[in-house]
PDB file as gemmi writes it, atoms N, CA and C in Angstrom:
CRYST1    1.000    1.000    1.000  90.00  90.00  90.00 P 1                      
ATOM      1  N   UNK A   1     -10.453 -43.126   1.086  1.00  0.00           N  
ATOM      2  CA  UNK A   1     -10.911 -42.565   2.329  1.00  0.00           C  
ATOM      3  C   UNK A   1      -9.732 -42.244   3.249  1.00  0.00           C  
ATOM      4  N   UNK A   2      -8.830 -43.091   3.365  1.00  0.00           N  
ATOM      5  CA  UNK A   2      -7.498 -42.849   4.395  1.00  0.00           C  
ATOM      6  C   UNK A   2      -6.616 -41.422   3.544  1.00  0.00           C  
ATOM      7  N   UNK A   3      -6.801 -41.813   2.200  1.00  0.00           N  
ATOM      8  CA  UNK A   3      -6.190 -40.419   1.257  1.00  0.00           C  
ATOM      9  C   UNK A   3      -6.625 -39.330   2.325  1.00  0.00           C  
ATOM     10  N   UNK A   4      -7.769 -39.270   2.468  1.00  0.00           N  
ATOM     11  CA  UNK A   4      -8.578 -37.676   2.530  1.00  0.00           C  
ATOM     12  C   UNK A   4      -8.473 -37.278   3.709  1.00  0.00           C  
ATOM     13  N   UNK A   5      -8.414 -38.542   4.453  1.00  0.00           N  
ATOM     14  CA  UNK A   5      -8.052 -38.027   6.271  1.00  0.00           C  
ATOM     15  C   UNK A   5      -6.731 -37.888   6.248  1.00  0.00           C  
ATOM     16  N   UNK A   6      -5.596 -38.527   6.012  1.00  0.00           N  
ATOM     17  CA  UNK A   6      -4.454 -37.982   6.098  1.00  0.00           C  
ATOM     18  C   UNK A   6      -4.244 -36.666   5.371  1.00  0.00           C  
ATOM     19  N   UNK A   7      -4.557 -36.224   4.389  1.00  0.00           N  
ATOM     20  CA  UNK A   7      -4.493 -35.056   4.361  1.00  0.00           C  
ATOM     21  C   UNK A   7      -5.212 -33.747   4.770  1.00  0.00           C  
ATOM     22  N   UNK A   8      -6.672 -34.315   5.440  1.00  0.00           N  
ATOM     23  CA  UNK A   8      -7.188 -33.781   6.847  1.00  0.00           C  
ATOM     24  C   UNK A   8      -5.939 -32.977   7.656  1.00  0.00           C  
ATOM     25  N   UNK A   9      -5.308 -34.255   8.182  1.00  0.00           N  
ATOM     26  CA  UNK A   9      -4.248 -34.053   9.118  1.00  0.00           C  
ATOM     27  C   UNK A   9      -3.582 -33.060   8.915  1.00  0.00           C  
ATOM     28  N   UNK A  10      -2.932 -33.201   8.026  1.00  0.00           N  
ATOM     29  CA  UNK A  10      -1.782 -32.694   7.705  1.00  0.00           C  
ATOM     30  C   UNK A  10      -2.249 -31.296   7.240  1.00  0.00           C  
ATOM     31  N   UNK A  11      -3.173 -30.985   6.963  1.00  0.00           N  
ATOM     32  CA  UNK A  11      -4.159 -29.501   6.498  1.00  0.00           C  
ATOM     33  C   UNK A  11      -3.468 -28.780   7.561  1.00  0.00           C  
ATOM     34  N   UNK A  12      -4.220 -29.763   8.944  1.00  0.00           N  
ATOM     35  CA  UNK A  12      -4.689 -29.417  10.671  1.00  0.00           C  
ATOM     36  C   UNK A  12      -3.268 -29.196  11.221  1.00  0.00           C  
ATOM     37  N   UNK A  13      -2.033 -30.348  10.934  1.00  0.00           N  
ATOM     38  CA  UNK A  13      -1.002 -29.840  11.419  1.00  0.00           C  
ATOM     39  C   UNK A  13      -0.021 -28.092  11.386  1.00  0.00           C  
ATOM     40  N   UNK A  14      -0.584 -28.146   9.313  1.00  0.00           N  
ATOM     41  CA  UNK A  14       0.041 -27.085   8.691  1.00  0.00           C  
ATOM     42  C   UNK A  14      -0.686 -25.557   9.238  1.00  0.00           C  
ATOM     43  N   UNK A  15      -1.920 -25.535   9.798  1.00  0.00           N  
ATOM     44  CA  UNK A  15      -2.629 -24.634  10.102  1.00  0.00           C  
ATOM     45  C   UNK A  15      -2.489 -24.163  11.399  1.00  0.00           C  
ATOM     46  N   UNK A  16      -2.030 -25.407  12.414  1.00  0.00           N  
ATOM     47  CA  UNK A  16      -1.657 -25.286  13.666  1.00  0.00           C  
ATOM     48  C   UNK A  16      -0.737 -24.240  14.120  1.00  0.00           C  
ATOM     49  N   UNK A  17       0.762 -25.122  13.036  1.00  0.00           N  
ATOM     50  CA  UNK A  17       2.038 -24.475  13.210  1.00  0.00           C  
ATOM     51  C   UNK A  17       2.022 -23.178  12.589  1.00  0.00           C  
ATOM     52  N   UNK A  18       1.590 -22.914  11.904  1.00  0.00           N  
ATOM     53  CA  UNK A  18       1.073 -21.489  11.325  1.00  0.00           C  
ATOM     54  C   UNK A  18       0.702 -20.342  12.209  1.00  0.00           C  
ATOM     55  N   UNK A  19      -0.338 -20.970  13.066  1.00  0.00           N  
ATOM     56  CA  UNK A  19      -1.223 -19.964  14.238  1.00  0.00           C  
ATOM     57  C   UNK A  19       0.092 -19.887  15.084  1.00  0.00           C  
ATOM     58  N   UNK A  20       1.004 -20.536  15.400  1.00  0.00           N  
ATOM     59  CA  UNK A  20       2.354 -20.713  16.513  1.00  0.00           C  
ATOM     60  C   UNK A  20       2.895 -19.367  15.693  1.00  0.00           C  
ATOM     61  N   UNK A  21       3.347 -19.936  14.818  1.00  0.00           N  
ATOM     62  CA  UNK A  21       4.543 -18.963  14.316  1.00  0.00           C  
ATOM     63  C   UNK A  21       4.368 -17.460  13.926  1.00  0.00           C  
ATOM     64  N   UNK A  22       2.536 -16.972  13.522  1.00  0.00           N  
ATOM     65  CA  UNK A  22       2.627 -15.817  12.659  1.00  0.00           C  
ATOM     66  C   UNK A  22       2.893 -14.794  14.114  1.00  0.00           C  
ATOM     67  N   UNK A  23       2.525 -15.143  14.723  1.00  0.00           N  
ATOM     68  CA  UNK A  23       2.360 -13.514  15.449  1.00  0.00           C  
ATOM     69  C   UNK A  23       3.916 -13.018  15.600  1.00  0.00           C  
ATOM     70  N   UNK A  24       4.700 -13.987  15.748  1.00  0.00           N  
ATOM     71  CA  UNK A  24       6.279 -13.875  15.376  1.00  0.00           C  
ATOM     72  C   UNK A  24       6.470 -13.256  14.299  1.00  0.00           C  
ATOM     73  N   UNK A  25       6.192 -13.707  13.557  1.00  0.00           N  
ATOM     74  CA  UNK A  25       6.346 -12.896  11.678  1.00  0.00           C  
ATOM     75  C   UNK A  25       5.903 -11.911  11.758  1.00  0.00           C  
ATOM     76  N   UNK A  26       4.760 -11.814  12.618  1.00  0.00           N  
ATOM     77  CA  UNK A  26       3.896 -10.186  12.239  1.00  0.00           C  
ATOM     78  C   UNK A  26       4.756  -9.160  13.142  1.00  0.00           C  
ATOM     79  N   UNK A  27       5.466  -9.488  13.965  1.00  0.00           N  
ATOM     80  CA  UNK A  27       5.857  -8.682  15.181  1.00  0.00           C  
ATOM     81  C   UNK A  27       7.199  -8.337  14.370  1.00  0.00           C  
ATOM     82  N   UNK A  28       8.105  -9.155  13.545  1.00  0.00           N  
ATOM     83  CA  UNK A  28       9.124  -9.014  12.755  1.00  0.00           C  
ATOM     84  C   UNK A  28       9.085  -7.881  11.412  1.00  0.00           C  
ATOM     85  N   UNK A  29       8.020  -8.347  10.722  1.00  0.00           N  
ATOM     86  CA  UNK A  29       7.605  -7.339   9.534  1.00  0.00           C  
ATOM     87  C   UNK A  29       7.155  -6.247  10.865  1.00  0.00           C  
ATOM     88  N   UNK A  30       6.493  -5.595  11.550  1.00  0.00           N  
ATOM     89  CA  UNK A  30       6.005  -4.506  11.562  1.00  0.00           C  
ATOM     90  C   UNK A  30       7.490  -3.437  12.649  1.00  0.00           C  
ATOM     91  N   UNK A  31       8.402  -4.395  12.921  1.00  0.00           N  
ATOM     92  CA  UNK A  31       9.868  -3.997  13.982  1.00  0.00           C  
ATOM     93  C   UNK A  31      10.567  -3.259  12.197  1.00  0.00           C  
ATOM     94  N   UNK A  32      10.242  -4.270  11.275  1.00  0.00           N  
ATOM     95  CA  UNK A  32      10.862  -3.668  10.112  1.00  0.00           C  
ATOM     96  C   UNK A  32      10.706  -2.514   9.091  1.00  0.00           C  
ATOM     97  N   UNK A  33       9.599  -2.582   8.927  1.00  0.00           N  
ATOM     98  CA  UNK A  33       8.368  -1.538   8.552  1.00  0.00           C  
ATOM     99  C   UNK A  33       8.623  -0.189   9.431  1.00  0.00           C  
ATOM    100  N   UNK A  34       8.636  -0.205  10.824  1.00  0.00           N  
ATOM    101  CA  UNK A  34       8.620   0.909  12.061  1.00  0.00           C  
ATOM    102  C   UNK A  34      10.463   1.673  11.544  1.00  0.00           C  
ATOM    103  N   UNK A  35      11.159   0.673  11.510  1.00  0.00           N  
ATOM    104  CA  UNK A  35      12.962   1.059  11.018  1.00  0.00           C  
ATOM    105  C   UNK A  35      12.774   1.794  10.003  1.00  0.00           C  
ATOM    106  N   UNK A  36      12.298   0.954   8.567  1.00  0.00           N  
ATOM    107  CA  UNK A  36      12.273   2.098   7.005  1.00  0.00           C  
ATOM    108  C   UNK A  36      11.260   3.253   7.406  1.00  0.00           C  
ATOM    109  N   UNK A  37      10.212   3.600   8.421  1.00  0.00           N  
ATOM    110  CA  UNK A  37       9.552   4.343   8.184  1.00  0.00           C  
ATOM    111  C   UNK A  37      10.258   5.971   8.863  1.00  0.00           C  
ATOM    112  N   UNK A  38      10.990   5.249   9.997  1.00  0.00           N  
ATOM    113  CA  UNK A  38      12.069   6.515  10.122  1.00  0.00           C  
ATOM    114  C   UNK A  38      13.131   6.531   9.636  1.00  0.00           C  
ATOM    115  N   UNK A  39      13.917   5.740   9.009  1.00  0.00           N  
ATOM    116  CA  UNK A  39      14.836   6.234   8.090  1.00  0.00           C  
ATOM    117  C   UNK A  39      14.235   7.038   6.611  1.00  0.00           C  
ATOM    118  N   UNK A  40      12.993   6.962   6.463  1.00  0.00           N  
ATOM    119  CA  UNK A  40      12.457   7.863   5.160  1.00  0.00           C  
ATOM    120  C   UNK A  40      12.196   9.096   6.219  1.00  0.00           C  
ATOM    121  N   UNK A  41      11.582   9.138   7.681  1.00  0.00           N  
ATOM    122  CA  UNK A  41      11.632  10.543   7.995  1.00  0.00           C  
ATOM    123  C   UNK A  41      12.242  11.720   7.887  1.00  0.00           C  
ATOM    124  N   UNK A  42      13.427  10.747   8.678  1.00  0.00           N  
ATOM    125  CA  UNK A  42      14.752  11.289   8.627  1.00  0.00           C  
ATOM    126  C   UNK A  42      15.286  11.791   7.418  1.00  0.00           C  
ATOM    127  N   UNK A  43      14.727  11.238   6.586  1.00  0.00           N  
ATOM    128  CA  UNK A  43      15.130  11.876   5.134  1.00  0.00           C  
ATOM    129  C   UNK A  43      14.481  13.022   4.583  1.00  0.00           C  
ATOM    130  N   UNK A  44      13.558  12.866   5.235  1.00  0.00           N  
ATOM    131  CA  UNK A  44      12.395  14.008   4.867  1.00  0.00           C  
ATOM    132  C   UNK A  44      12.585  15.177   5.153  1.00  0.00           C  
ATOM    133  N   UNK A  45      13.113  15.170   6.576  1.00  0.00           N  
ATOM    134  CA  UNK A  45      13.293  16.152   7.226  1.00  0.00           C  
ATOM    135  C   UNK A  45      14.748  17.055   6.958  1.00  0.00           C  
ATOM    136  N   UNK A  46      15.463  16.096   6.592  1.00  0.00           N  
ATOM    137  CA  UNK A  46      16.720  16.357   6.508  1.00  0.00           C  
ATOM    138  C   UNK A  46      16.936  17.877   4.871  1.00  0.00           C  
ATOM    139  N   UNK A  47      16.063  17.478   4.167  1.00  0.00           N  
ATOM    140  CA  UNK A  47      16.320  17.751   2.724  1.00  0.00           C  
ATOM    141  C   UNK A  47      15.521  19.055   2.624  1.00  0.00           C  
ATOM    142  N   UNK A  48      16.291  20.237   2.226  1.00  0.00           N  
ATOM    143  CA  UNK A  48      15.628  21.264   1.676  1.00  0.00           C  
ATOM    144  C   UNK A  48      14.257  21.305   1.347  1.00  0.00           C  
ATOM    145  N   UNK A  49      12.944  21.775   1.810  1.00  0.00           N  
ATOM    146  CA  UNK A  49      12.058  21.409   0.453  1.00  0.00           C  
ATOM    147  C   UNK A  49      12.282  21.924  -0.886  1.00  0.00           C  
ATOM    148  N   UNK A  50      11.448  21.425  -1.150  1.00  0.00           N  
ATOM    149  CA  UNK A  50      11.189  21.976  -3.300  1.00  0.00           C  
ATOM    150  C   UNK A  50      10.880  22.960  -3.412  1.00  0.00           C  
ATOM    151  N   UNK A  51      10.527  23.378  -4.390  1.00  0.00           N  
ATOM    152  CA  UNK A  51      10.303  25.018  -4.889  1.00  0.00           C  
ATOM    153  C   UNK A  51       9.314  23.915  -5.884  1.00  0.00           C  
ATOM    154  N   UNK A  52       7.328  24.622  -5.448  1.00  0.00           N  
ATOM    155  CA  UNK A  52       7.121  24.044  -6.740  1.00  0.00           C  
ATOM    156  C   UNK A  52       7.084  24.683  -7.929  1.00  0.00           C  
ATOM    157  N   UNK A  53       6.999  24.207  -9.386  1.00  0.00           N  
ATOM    158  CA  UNK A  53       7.336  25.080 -10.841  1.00  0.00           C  
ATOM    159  C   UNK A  53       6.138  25.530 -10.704  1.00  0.00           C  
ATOM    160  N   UNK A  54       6.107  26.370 -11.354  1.00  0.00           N  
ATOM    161  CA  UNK A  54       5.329  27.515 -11.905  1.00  0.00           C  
ATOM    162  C   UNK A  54       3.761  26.737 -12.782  1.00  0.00           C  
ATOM    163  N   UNK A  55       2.679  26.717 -12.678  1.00  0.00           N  
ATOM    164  CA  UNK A  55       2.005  26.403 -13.194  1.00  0.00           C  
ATOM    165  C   UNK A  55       1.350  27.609 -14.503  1.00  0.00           C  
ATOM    166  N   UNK A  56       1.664  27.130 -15.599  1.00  0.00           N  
ATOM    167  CA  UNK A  56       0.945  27.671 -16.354  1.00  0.00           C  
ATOM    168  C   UNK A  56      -0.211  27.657 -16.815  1.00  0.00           C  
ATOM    169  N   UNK A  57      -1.048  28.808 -16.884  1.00  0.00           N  
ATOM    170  CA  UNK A  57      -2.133  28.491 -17.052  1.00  0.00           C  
ATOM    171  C   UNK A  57      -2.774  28.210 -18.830  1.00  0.00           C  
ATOM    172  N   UNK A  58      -3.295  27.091 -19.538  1.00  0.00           N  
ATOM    173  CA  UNK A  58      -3.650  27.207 -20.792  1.00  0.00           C  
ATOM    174  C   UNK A  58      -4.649  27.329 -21.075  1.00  0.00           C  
ATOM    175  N   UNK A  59      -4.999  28.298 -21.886  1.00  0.00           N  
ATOM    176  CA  UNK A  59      -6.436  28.886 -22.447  1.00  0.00           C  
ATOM    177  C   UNK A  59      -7.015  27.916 -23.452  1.00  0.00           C  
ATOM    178  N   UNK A  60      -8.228  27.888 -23.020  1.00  0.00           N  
ATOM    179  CA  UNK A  60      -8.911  26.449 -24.113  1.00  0.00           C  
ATOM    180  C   UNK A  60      -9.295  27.124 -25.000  1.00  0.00           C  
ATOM    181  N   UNK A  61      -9.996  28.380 -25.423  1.00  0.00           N  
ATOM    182  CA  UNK A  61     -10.645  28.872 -26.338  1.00  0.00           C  
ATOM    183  C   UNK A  61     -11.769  30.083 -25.771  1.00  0.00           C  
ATOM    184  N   UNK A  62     -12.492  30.609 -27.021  1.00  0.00           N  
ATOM    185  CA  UNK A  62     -13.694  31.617 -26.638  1.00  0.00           C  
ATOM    186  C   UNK A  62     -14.755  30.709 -26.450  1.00  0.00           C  
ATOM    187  N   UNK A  63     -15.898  31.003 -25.280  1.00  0.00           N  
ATOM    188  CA  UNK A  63     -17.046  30.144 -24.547  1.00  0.00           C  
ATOM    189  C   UNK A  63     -18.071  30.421 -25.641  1.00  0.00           C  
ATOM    190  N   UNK A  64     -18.942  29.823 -26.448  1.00  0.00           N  
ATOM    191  CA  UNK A  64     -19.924  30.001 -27.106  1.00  0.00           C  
ATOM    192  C   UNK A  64     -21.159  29.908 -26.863  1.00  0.00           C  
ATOM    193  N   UNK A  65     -22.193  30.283 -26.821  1.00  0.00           N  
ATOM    194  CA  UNK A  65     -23.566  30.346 -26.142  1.00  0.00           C  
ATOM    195  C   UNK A  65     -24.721  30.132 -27.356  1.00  0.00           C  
ATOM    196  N   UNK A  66     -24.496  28.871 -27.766  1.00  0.00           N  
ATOM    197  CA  UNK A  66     -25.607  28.933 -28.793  1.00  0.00           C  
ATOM    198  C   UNK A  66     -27.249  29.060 -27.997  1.00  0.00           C  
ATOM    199  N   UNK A  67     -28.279  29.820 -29.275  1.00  0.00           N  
ATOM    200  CA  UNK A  67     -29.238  29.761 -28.807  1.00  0.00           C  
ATOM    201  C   UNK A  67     -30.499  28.762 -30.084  1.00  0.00           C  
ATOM    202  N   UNK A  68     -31.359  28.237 -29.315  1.00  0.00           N  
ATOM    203  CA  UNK A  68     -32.431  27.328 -30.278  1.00  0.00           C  
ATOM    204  C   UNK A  68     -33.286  28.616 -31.073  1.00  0.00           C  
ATOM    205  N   UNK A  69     -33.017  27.977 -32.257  1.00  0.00           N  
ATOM    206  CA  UNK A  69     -34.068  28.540 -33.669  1.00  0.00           C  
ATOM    207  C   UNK A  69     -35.127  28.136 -33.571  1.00  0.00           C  
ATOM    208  N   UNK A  70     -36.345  28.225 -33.203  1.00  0.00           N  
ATOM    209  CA  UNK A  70     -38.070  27.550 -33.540  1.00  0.00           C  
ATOM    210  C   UNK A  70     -37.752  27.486 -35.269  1.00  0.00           C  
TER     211      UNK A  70                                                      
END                                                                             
């Protein structure tokens, strides 16, 4: 029984310090995320576009129209 409440606790402590710390973490990942997302702009913008290739078109075959025999 003392097993299960101390690790009650310690659940409650680990969940506590958690709620403290994420909005920190989240504010860190998304300051980081916001940086790579304009350094890929910047890249974007920077670069010639493409030329796209040529799509060829491939012929499947002649369409056949069977009809029912009685």
């Amino acid at each position: 029984m003392v097993g299960l409440l101390k690790f009650f606790l310690i659940l409650t402590v680990i969940v506590y310090i958690f709620k403290i710390i994420a909005p920190f973490i989240v504010k860190y990942l998304l300051n980081r995320l916001s940086k790579k997302m304009q350094y890929f702009d910047a890249d974007l913008s920077s670069s010639p576009p493409k030329k796209e290739a040529k799509k060829t078109k491939v012929e499947m075959g002649e369409y056949i129209d069977y009809e029912e025999i009685d």
